[in-house]
N, C-alpha and C positions, 0 to 999 in steps of 0.2 A: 490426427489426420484431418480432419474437419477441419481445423486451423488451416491450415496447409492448403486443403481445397478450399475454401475461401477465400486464402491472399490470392490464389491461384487463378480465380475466379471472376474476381472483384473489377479488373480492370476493363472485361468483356459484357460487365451487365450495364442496363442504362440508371446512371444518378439519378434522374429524376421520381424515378419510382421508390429511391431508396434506398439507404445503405444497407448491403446485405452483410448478415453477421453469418458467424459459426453456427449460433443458436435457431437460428433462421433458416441457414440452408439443408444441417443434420441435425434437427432435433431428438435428442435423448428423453427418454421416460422420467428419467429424474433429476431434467430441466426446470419440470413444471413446479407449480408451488406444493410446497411439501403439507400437509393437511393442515388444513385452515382452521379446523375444529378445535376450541379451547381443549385441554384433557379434563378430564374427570376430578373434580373438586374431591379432597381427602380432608376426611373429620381431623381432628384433631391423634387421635386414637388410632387412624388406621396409619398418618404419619410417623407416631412413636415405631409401632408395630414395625410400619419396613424399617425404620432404621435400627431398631435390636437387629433385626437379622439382617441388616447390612455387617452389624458392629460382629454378629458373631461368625458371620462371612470370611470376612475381612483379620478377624483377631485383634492383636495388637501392634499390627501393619500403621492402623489408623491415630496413635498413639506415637 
């Protein structure tokens, strides 16, 4: 719908200030950047650890 009002839109605003996008005129919550924060570094140990219990999740799916 935002698309839509945008094309709809688009021909009534002034270029000079800028092309108005989707993004622009209804921004959504999960437009924005999605967390910028590294994750959490995994030892060696806690890596094996999720993936047994991926493996025993999963079964013989993964096979």
């Amino acid at each position: 719908m935002r698309l839509l009002a945008c094309i709809t839109i688009q021909p009534h605003i002034n270029q000079k200030k800028g092309k108005l996008t989707p993004e622009k005129l209804l921004p959504f919550p999960w437009d924005k950047d999605k967390i910028t924060e590294d994750p959490p570094k995994l030892t060696k140990e806690q890596q094996r650890k999720r993936m047994e219990e991926l493996v025993k999740k999963l079964g013989d799916e993964l096979i």
